[in-house]
C-alpha positions as CSV (number, residue, x, y, z in Angstrom):
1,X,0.0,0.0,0.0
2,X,1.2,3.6,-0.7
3,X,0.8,6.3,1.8
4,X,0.6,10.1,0.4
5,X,1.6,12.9,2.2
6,X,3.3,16.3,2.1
7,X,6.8,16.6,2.5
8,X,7.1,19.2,5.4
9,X,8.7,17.8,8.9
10,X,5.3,17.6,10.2
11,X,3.7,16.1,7.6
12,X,6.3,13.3,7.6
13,X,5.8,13.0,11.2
14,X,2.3,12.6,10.8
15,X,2.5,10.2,7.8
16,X,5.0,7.9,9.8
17,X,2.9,7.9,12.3
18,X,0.1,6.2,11.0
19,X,2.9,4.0,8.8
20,X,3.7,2.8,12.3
21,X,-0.3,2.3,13.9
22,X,-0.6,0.2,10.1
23,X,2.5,-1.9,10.9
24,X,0.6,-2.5,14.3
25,X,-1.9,-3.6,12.7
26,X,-0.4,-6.1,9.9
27,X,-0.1,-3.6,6.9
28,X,3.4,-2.8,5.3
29,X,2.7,0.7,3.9
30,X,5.3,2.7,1.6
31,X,5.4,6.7,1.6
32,X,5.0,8.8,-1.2
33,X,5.6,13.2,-1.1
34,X,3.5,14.7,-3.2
35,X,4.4,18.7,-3.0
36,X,0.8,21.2,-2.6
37,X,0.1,24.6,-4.1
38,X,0.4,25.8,-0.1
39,X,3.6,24.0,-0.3
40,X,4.9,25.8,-3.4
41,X,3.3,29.4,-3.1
42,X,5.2,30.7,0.3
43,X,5.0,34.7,-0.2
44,X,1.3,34.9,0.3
45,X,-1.1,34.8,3.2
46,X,-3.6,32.3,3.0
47,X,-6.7,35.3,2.4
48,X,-4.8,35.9,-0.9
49,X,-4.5,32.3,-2.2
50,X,-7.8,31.5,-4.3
51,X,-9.9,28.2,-3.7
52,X,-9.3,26.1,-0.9
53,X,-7.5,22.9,0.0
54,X,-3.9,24.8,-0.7
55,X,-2.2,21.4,1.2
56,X,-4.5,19.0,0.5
57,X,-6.0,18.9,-3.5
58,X,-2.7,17.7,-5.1
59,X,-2.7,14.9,-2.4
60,X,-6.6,13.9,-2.8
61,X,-6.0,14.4,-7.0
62,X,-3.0,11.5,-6.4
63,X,-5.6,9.4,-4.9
64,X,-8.6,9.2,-7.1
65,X,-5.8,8.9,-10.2
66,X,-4.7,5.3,-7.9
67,X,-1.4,6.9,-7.5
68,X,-1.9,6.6,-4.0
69,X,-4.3,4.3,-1.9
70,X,-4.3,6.4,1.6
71,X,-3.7,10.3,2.5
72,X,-2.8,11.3,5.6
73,X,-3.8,15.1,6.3
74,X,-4.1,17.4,8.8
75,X,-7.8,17.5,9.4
76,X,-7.8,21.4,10.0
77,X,-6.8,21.4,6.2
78,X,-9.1,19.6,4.7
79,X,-12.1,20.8,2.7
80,X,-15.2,20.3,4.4
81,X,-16.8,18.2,1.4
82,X,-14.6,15.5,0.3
83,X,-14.1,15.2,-3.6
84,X,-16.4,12.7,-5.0
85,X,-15.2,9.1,-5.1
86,X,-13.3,10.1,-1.5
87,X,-13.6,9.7,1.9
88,X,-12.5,10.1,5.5
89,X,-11.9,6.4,6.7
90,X,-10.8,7.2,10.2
91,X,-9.4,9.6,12.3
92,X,-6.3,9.8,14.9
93,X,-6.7,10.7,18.5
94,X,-6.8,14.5,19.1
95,X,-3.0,16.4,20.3
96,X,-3.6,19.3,22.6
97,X,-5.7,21.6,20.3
98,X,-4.6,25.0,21.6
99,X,-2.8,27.7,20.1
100,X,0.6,28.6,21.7
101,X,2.3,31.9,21.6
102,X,6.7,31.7,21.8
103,X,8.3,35.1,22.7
104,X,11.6,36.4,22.3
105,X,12.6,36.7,25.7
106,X,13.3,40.9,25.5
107,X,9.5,41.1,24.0
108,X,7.8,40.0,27.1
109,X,5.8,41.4,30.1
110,X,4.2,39.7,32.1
111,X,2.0,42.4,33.1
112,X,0.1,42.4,29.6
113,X,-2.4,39.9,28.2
114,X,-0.4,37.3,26.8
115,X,3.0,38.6,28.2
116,X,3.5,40.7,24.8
117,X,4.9,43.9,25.4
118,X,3.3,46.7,24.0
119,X,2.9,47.2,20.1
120,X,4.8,43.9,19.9
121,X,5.1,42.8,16.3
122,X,3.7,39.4,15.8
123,X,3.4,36.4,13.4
124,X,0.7,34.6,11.4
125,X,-1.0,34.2,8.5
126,X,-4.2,32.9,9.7
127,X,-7.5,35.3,9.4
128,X,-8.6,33.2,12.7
129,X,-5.8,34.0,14.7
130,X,-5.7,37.8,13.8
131,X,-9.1,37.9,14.3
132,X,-8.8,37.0,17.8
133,X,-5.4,38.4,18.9
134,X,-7.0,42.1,17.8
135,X,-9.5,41.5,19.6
136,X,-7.8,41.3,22.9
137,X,-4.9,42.7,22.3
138,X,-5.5,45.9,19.7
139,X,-2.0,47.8,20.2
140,X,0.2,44.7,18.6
141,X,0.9,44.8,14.6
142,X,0.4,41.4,12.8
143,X,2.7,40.4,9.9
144,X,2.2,37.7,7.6
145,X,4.4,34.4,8.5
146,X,4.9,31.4,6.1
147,X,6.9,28.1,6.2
148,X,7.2,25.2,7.6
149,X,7.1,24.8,11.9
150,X,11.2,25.1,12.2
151,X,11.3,27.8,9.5
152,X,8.6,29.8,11.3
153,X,11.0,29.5,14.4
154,X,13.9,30.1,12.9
155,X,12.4,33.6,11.6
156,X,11.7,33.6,15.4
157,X,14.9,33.4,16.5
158,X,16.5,35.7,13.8
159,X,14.2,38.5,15.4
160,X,12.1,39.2,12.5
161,X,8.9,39.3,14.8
162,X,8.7,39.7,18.5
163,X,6.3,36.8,18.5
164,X,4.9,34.2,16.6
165,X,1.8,31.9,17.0
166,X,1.7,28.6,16.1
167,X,-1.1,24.9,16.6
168,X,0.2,23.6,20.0
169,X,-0.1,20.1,18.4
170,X,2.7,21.2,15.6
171,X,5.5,21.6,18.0
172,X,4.8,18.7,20.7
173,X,4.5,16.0,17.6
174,X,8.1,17.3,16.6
175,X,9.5,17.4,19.8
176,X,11.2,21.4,19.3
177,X,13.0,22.6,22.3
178,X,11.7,25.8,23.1
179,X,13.6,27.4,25.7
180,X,15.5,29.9,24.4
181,X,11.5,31.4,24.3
182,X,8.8,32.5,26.4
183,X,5.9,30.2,25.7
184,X,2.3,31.5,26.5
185,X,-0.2,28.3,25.8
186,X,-4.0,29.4,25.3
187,X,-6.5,27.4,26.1
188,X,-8.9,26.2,23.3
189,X,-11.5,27.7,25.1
190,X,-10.6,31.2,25.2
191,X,-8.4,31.1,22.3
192,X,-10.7,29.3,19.9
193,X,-9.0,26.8,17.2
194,X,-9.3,25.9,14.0
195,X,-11.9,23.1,13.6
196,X,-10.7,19.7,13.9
197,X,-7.2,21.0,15.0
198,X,-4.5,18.6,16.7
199,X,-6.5,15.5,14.6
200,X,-4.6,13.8,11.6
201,X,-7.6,12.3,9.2
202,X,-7.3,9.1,7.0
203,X,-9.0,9.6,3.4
204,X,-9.3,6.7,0.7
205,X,-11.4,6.3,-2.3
206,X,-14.8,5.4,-1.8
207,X,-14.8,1.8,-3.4
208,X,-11.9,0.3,-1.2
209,X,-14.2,-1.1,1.1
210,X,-11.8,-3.5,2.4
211,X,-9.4,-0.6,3.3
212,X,-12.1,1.4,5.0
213,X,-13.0,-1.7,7.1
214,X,-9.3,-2.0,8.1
215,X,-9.0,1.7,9.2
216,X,-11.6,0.8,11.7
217,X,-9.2,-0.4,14.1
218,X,-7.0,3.1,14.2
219,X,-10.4,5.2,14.5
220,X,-10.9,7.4,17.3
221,X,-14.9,7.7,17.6
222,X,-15.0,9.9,20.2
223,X,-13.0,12.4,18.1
224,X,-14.7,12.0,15.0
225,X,-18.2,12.9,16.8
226,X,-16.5,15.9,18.7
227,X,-14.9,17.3,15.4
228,X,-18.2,16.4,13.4
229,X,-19.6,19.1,15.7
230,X,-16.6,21.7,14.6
231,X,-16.8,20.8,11.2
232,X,-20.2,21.1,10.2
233,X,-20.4,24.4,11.3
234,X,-17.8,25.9,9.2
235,X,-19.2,23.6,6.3
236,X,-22.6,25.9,7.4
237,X,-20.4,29.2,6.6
238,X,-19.1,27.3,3.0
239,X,-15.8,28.6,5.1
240,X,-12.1,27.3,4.3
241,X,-8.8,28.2,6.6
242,X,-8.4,31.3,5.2
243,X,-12.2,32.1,7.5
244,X,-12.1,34.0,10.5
245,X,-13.5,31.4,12.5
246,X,-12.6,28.9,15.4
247,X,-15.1,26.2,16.9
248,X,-13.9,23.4,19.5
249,X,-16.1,21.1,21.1
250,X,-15.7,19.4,24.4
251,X,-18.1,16.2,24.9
252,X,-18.6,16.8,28.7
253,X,-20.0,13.8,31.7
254,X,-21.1,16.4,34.3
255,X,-21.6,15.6,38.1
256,X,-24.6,13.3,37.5
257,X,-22.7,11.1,35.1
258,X,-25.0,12.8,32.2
259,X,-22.9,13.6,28.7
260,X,-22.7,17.3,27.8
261,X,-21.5,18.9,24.3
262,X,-20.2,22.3,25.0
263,X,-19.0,24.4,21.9
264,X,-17.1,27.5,22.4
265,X,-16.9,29.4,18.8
266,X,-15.9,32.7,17.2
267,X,-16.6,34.4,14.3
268,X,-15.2,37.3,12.4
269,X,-16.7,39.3,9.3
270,X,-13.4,39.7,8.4
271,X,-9.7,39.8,10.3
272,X,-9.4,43.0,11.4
273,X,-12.6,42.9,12.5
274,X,-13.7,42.2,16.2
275,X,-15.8,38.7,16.5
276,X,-18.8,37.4,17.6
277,X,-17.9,35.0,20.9
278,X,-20.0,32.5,21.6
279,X,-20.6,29.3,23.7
280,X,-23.4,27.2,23.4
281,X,-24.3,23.6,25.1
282,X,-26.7,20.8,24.4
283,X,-27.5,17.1,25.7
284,X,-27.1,15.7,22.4
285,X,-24.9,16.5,19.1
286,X,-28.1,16.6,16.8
287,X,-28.7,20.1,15.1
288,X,-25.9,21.8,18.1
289,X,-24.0,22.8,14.7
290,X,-26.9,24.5,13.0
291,X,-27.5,26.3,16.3
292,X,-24.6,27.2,16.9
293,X,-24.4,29.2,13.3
294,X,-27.8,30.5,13.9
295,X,-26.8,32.1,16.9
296,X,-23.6,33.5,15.6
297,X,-25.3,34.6,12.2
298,X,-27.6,36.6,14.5
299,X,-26.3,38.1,17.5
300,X,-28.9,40.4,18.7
301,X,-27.2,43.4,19.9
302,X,-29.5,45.0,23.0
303,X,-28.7,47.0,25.9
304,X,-26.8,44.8,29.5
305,X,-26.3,45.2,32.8
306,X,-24.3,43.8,35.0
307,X,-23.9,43.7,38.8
308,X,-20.1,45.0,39.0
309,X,-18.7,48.4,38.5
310,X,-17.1,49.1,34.7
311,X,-13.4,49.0,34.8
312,X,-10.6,50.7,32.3
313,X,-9.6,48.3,29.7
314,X,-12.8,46.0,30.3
315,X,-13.2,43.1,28.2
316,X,-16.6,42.5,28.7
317,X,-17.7,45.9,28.0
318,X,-15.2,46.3,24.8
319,X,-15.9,43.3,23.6
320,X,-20.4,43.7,23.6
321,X,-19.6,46.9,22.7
322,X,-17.9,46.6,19.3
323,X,-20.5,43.9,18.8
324,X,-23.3,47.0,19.1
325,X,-24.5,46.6,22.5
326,X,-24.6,49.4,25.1
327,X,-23.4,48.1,28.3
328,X,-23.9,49.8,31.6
329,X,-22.6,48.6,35.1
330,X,-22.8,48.6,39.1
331,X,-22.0,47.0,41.8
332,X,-25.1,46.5,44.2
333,X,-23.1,45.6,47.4
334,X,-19.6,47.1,48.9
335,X,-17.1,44.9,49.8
336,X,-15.4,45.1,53.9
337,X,-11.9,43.8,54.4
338,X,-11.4,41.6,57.5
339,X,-8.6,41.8,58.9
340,X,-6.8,38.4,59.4
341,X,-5.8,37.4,62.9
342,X,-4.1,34.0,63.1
343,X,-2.6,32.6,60.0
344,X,-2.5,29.0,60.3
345,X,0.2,27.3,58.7
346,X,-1.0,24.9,55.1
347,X,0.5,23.1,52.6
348,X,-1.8,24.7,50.1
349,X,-4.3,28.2,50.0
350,X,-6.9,27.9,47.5
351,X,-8.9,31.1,46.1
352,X,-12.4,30.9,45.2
353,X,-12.6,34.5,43.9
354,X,-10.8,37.6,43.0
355,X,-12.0,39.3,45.8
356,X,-10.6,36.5,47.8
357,X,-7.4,37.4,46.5
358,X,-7.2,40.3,46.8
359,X,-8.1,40.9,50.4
360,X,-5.6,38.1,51.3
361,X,-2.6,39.1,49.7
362,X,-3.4,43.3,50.7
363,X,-2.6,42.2,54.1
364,X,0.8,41.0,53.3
365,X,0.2,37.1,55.2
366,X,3.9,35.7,56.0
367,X,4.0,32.7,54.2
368,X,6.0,29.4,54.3
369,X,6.4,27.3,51.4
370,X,2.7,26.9,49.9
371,X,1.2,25.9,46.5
372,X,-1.4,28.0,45.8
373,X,-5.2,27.2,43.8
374,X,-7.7,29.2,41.9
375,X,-11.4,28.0,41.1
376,X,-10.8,29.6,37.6
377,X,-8.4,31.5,35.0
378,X,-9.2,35.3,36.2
379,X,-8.9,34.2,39.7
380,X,-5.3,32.6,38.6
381,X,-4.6,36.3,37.0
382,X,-5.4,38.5,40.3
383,X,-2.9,35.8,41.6
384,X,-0.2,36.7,39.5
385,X,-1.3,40.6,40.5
386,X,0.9,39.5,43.9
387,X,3.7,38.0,41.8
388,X,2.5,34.6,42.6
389,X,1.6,31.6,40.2
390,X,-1.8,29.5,40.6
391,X,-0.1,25.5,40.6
392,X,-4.1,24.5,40.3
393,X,-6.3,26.4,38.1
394,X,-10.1,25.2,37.5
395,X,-11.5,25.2,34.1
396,X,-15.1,24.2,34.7
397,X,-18.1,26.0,36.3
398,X,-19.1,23.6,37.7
399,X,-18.0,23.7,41.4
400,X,-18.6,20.1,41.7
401,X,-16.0,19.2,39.4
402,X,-13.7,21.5,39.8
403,X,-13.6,20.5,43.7
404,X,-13.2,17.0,42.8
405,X,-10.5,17.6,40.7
406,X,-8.8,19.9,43.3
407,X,-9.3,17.1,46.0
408,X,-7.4,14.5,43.6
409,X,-4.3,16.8,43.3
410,X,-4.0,17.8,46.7
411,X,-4.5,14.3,48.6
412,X,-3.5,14.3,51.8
413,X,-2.3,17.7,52.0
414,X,-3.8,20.5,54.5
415,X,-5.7,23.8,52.4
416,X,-6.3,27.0,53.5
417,X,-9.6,28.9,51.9
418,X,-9.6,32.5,52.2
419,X,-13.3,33.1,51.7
420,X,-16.3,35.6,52.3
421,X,-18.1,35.5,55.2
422,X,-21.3,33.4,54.8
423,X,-18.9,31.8,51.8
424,X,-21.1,28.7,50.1
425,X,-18.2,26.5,50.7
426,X,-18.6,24.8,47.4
427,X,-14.7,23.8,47.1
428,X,-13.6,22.8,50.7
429,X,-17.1,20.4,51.1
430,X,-15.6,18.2,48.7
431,X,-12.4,18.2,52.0
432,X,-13.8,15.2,54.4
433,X,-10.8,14.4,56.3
434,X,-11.3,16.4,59.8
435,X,-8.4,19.6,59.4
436,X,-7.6,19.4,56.5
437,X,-9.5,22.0,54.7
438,X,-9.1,25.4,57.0
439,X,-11.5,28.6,56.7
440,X,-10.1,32.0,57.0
441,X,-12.8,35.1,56.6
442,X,-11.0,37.7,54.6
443,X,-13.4,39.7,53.4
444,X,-17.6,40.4,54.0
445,X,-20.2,42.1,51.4
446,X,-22.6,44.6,52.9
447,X,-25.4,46.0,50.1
448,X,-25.1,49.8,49.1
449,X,-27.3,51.7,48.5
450,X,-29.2,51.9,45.0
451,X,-32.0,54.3,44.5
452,X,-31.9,53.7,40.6
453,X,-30.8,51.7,37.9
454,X,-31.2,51.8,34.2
455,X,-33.6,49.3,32.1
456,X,-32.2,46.7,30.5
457,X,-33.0,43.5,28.4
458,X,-30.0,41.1,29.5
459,X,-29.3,41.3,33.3
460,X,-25.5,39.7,34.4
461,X,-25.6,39.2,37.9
462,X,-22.4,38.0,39.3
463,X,-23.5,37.1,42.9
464,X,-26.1,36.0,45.1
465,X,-25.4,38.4,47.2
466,X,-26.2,41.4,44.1
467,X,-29.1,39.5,43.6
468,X,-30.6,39.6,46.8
469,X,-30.1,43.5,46.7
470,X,-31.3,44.0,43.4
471,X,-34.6,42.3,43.9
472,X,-34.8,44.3,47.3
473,X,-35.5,47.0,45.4
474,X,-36.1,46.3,41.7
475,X,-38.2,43.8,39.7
476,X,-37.2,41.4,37.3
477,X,-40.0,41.1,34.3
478,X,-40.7,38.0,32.3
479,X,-38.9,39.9,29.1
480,X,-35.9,40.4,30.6
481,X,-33.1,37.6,30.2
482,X,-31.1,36.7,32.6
483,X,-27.0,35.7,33.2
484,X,-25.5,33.8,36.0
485,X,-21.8,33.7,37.0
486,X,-21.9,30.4,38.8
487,X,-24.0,27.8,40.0
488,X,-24.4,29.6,43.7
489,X,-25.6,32.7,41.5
490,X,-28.2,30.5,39.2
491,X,-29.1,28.7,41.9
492,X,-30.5,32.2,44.1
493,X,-32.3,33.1,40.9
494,X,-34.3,29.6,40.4
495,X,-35.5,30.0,44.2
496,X,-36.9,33.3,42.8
497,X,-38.9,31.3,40.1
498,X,-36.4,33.5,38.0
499,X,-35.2,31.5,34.8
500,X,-31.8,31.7,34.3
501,X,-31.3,32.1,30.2
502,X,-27.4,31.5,30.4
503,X,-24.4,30.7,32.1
504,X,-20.6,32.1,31.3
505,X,-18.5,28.8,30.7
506,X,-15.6,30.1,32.8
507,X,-15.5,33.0,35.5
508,X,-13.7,35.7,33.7
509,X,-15.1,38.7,31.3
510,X,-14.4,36.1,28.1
511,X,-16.7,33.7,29.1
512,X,-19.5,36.1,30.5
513,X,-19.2,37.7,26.6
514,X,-19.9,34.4,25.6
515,X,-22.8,33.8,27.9
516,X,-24.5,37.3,27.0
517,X,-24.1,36.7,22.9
518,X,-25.5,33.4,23.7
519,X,-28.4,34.9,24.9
């Protein structure tokens, strides 16, 4: 049998990869380069090539002539609609699918959004990645960057950029050592990838039946239904690579052992324009790719508010408002700082919120040698505020998890919980060993005073504790829609008979953008 492939590093990699799963599996296959327009044409960015399939037509053309019997791609490449007489046989497991950022070490601070120092000049030819990088950081200037992985390095390391950005999945298949560079790994759901990325796919011709039967031994189903998901909807936009647009999906067993598709996804008009962000959830895969599209084709821009006070550089409020909302704020209660009396000594302090943070580390605690935890990714941030790192970060909203997952890396160690008072405990109830998970009030809400507050169609409410004094005073109407950072918050809104329209997938201003365009 003969195996086509491109002749890149990582397309050999890729190709001998599956050489060796067939060897596994008792076939002897032989490999054949066949060279791609994308492989040929390097001085363009991919918006300015025409068609699509720039690394993958020559390759599928070698296979219907029989010059070839299998292709190995990279699944992100491929066309969404296979040529006639072709197929996708099977599919690999799935490499980490985020994006990764390297540095040049005197381009960094740590105090900016992705450690890029201001104006940094950065590398990529991708419409999706531009896209998103503008949108969160505006100040940096994108330039066009071609080649292979190590070429795009190389450029790297001859300072032609500040930065580049490159598929995680690229550079752990090859095994690059990367340390002469700051690396900055975004995760797939905040930094939203390419469909299907990290996923090698196996096409053949239709009629080889026995083939396609064989392949069924190296499939990866769970991939393929995940990826389905990310596909289909940029086959709805009739999009190729060059389209501003990322969708990953997450196939999700929640606390009740029930299965969960999440999809996180954004979507750009073009790339310097800012995009639509977007997460959307569903008990079964069915038509979740059709809503998906529907709700990013029509984004209803209305007016928000939400229960905190607006702060300079805001995400959440940049981000709805270049999508044409109008977006007001306030915080309905003040916060009290109590002052911390006896520190006892942990192997661990984990943080369930900002404000937790910040009212622990404002009193300067002397502190041994402790590993510190955050329930989520801004937490983690205010964390690194106090030049300290987060060694467990949560990325689920729900508690339950997230708690269970703590418990599992700490064992038998001791954690302290800096917490409000009247905290819900969600974290440290999942700690059943007697002392081993310690409470320290830090901090207590009181509610302000509110004698008005404007009309608006999406409410964000960020706390129980806002919600109680919001109701006090104001009603919520049946039109109205409602956002929930949290179960605890959800949770105070159901005993209201209040339905809860949607729920931010993580607890920073990212995922409550994603929550409200869900709406």
């Amino acid at each position: 049998m003969i195996l086509g492939s491109r002749g890149s590093e990582l397309a050999l990699w890729q190709a001998r990869f599956i050489q060796a799963k067939l060897k596994e599996i008792g076939v002897s296959a032989e490999l054949k380069i066949i060279k791609t327009q994308g492989d040929k044409i390097q001085d363009l960015s991919f918006d300015k090539l025409e068609g699509k399939g720039f690394f993958t037509k020559e390759i599928e053309e070698a296979l219907l002539s029989g010059e070839i019997d299998l292709a190995v791609h990279s699944h992100k490449d491929l066309p969404t609609e296979s040529p006639k007489g072709l197929l996708i046989a099977a599919v690999s497991y799935r490499e980490d699918p985020s994006e990764l950022i390297l540095i040049n070490k005197d381009a960094v601070d740590e105090h900016k959004k992705y450690s890029l120092k201001t104006n940094a000049k950065v590398g990529t030819s991708s419409a999706r990645r531009k896209s998103q990088l503008l949108a969160f950081r505006e100040d940096i200037t994108l330039h066009d960057l071609r080649g292979n992985v190590p070429t795009r390095i190389q450029k790297l390391k001859d300072k032609q950029y500040d930065a580049i950005m490159l598929a995680t999945a690229g550079v752990e298949r090859l095994g690059i050592d990367l340390s002469g560079f700051h690396q900055e790994k975004l995760a797939p759901t905040e930094f939203i990838p390419a469909p299907a990325q990290g996923v090698l796919a196996l096409q053949i011709r239709e009629n080889d039946k026995k083939l396609g039967l064989l392949l069924q031994k190296l499939n990866q189903a769970e991939v393929a239904e995940t990826i389905a998901i990310e596909r289909k909807i940029l086959n709805l936009f009739d999009g190729g690579c060059q389209l501003p647009l990322g969708a990953y999906c997450e196939k999700y067993e929640d606390a009740e052992g029930e299965y969960i598709y999440k999809v996180w996804a954004s979507k750009a008009d073009n790339w310097d324009k800012f995009p639509r962000q977007l997460y959307v959830e569903s008990k079964k895969a069915e038509g979740l790719a059709e809503k998906v599209v529907k709700k990013l084709n029509e984004v209803n821009p209305t007016s928000v508010f939400i229960t905190r006070d607006l702060r300079k550089y805001d995400y959440f409020q940049k981000a709805l408002t270049k999508n044409g909302f109008t977006v007001q704020g306030r915080s309905l209660i003040e916060i009290k700082q109590i002052p911390i009396r006896k520190l006892p000594v942990t192997d661990w302090v984990f943080f369930s919120s900002k404000n937790a943070v910040k009212h622990f580390f404002q009193q300067k605690p002397v502190l041994g040698k402790v590993k510190f935890g955050a329930v989520g990714k801004s937490t983690s941030e205010e964390i690194r505020k106090f030049g300290q790192r987060a060694e467990f970060i949560g990325y689920s909203t729900d508690t339950r998890l997230t708690a269970r997952q703590f418990a599992a890396v700490v064992g038998s160690k001791t954690v302290l919980f800096p917490q409000a008072k009247d905290s819900m405990k969600s974290i440290q109830n999942q700690f059943t060993k007697p002392g081993q998970a310690l409470d320290l009030i830090v901090y207590e809400t009181k509610k302000n005073s509110v004698a008005d507050l404007p009309v608006s169609e999406i409410l964000v409410f960020t706390s129980p504790s806002n919600i109680e004094a919001y109701v006090e005073k104001f009603k919520i109407t049946p039109q109205q829609k409602t956002v929930a950072m949290g179960d605890a918050t959800a949770n105070a809104l159901r005993k209201l008979g209040i339905k809860v329209a949607a729920m931010p997938p993580s607890f920073d201003d990212l995922g409550l953008v994603q929550a409200v365009m869900s709406v």
